[in-house]
C-alpha positions in Angstrom: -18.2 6.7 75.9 -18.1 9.2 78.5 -21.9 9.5 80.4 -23.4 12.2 81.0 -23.1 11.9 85.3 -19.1 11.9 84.5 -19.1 14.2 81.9 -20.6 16.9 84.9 -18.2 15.6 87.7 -15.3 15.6 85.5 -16.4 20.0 84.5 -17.1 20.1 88.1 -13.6 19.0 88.7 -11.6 21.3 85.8 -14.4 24.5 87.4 -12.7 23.7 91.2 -9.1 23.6 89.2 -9.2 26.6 87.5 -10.5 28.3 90.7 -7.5 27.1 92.5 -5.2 28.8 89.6 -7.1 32.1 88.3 -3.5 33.7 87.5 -2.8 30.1 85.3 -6.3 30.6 83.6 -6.1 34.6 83.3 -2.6 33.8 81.7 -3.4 31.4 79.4 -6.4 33.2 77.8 -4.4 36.4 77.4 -1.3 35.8 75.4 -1.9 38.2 73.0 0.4 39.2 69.9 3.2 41.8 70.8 2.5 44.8 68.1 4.6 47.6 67.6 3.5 51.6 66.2 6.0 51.7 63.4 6.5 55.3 63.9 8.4 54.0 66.8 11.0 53.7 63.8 10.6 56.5 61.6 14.3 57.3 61.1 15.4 54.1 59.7 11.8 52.6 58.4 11.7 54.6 55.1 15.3 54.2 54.8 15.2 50.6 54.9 11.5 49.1 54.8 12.7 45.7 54.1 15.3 45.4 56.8 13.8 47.0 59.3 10.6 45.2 59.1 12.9 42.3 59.2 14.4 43.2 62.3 11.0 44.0 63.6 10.0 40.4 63.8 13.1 39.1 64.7 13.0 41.5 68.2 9.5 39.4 68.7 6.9 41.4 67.3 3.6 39.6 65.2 2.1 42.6 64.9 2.4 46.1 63.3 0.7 49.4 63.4 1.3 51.3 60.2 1.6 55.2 59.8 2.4 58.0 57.4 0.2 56.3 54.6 0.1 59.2 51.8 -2.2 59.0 48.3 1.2 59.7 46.2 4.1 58.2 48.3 2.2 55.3 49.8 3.7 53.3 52.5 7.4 55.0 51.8 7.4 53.9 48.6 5.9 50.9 48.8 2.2 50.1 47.5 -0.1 48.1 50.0 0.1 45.3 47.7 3.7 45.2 48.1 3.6 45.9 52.1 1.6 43.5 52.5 3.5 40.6 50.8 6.6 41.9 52.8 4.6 41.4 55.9 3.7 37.8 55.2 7.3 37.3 53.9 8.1 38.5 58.2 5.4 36.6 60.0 3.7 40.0 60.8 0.1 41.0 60.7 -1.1 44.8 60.3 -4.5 45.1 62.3 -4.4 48.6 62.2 -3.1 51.7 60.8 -2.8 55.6 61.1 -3.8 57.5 58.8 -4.1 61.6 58.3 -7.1 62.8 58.0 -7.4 65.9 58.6 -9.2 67.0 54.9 -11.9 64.7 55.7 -12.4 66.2 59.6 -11.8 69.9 58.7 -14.0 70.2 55.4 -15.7 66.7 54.7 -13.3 65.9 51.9 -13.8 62.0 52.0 -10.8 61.7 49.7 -8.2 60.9 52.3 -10.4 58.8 53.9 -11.7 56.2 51.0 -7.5 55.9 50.3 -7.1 55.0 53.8 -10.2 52.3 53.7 -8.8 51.4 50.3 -5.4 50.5 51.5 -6.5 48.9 55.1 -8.2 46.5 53.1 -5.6 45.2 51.1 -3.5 45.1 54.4 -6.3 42.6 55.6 -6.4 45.5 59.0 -9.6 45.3 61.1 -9.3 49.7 61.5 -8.3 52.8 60.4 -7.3 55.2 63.2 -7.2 58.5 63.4 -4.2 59.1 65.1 -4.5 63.4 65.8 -6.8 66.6 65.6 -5.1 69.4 64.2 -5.1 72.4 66.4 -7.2 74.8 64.2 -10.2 72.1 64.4 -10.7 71.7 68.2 -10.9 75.1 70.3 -14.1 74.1 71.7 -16.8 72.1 72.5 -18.9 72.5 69.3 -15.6 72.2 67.5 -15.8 68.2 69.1 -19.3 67.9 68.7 -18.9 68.0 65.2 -15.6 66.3 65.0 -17.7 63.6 66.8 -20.2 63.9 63.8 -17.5 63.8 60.9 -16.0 60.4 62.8 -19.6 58.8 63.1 -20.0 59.2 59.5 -16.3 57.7 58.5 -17.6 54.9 61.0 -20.1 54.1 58.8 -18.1 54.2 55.7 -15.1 52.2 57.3 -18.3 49.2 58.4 -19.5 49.1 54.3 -16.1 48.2 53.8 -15.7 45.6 56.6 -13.9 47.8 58.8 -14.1 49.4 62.5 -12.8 53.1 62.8 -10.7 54.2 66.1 -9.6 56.9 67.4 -6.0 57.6 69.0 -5.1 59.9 71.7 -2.6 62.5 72.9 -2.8 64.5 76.0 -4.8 67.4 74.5 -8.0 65.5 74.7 -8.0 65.7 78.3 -8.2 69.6 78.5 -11.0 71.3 80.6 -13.4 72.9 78.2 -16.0 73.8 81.0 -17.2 70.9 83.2 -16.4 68.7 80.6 -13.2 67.5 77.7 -13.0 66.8 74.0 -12.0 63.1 75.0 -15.5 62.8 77.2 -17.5 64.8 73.7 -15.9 62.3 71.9 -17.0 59.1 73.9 -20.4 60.3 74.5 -21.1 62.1 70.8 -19.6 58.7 69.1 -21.8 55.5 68.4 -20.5 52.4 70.2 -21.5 50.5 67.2 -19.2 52.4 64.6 -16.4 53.8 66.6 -13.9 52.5 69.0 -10.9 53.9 70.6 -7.2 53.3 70.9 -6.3 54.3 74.3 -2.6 55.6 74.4 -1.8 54.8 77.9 1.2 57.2 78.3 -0.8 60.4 77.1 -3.7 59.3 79.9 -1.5 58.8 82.7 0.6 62.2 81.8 -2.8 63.9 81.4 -3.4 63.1 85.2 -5.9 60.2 84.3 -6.1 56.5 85.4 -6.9 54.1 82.7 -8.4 51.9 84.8 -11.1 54.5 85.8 -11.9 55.0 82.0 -12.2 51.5 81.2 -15.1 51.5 84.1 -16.8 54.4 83.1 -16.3 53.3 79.0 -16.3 49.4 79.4 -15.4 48.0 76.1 -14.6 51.0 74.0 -11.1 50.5 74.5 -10.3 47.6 71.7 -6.9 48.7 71.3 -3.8 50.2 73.7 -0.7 52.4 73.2 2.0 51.0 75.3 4.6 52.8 76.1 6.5 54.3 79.6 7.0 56.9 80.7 10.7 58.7 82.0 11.1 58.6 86.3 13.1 61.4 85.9 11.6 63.6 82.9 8.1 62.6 82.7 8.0 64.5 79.2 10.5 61.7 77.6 9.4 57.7 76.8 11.0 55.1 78.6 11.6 51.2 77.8 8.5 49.1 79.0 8.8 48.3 82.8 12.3 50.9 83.5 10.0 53.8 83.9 7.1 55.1 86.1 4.0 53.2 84.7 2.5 50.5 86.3 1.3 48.3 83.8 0.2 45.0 85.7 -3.3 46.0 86.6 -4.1 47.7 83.3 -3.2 44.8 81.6 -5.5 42.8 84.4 -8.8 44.4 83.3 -7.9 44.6 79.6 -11.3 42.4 79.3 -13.2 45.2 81.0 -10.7 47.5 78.5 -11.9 45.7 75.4 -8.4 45.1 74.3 -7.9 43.2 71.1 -4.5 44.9 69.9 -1.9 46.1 71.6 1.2 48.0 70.5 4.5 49.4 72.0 5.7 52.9 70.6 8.7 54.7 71.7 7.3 58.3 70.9 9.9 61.1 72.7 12.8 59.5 73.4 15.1 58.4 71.1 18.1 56.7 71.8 21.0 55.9 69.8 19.5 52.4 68.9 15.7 52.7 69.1 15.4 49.1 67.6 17.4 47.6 70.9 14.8 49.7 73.1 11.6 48.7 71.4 12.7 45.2 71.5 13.7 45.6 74.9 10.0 46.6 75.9 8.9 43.5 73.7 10.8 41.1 76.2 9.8 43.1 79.5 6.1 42.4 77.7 6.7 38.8 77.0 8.0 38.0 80.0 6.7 39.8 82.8 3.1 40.9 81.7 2.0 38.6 79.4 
């Protein structure tokens, strides 16, 4: 039986060790599951769902971010029901999804939304993202103050059902309307409690923005990451994880102070002859030299 007096040198011992390793420790607390944005595959996903979601999780990937969930055509054909069991079949796991809204955040209409809810919960997903504003909805500052109200009230429908709302980013967001932007309305209009955000880490740095000064100002509110590159030479075109001009070392560093929980790669503007060999190329530059 260990006593107490060892039991204290012996955590005294493992506290010095770890101190002499941080990297070891920091390592070893943040393997995280590779995910991919399946739009990253939108030619040859609704051509193929089985095969490609197949080849998905043989590249590497255990997770999945869904998109272009519709009320008639479902997941391209497929129910969630059926999605789902294909995704066990694969080893994969679906913690989040996009899905359009733009009824429910132009006029109120929650029918959009309670489909989305309806069919994150059969996926077992922990949100529902909103993954873009239609133009026509945010010319201003009011126009995000009440955006900001429409996703505070999804929020709290999303939590009834056992689900966290996010909300995804492009580039757009980071616009000067006055002193301010619609990605600061959103942050400070949105309650911490009922909405989080998925910080696409492409569309920041293009913006002219450094994660890591977000992730300061907004600790926490960051529970899930967009990971893609971006082009050396055409900063408007994607590139494969660690060929192009993004450091992504010290984001992934402070993805504690982030609030990371999910991450996912998607290949958004560049798409190469085989965009299955370049996602899975960013997979193993992931695997292997961040994570």
């Amino acid at each position: 039986m260990i006593s107490r007096r060892n039991f204290i040198i012996n955590s005294s011992m493992a506290a010095a060790a770890a101190l002499l390793v941080p990297s070891f420790v920091f390592a070893a607390a943040d393997k995280r599951a590779v995910g991919l944005q399946l739009y990253s595959l939108r030619d040859e996903l609704p051509k193929d769902v089985k095969g490609t979601i197949a080849k998905i999780a043989k590249a590497g990937f255990k997770e999945v971010e869904t998109y272009g969930f519709s009320i008639k055509d479902q997941f391209w054909g497929l129910t969630p029901v059926q999605l789902k069991k294909l995704l066990d079949d694969n080893g994969l796991k679906a913690p989040s999804g996009h899905y359009g809204l733009g009824s429910y955040l132009s006029d109120g209409n929650t029918t959009e939304l309670k489909a989305a809810i309806a069919a994150a919960k059969v996926l077992k997903s922990e949100y529902v993202t909103i993954p873009w504003l239609d133009s026509g909805i945010r010319k201003n500052a009011e126009d995000y103050k009440k955006i900001a109200a429409r996703i505070n009230e999804a929020g709290k429908m999303c939590k009834a059902a056992g689900i966290r709302l996010a909300y995804h980013n492009h580039n757009f967001e980071f616009d000067k309307i006055g002193d301010t932007t619609g990605y600061e309305i959103l942050l400070k209009n949105t309650d911490k409690k009922l909405v989080d955000f998925e910080l696409d880490l492409y569309w920041v740095v293009r913006s002219g923005n450094d994660p890591l000064k977000l992730f300061k100002e907004n600790p926490g509110r960051f529970t899930m990451w967009h990971v893609k590159d971006m082009d050396k030479a055409n900063p408007a075109l994607n590139a494969e994880v660690g060929t192009g001009s993004i450091n992504f070392k010290p984001i992934f560093a402070q993805a504690k102070l982030s609030g990371m929980k999910h991450f996912f790669v998607e290949h958004e503007t560049n798409y190469k002859p085989n965009p299955m060999a370049s996602v899975a190329a960013s997979c193993a530059y992931i695997k292997k030299e961040i994570i």
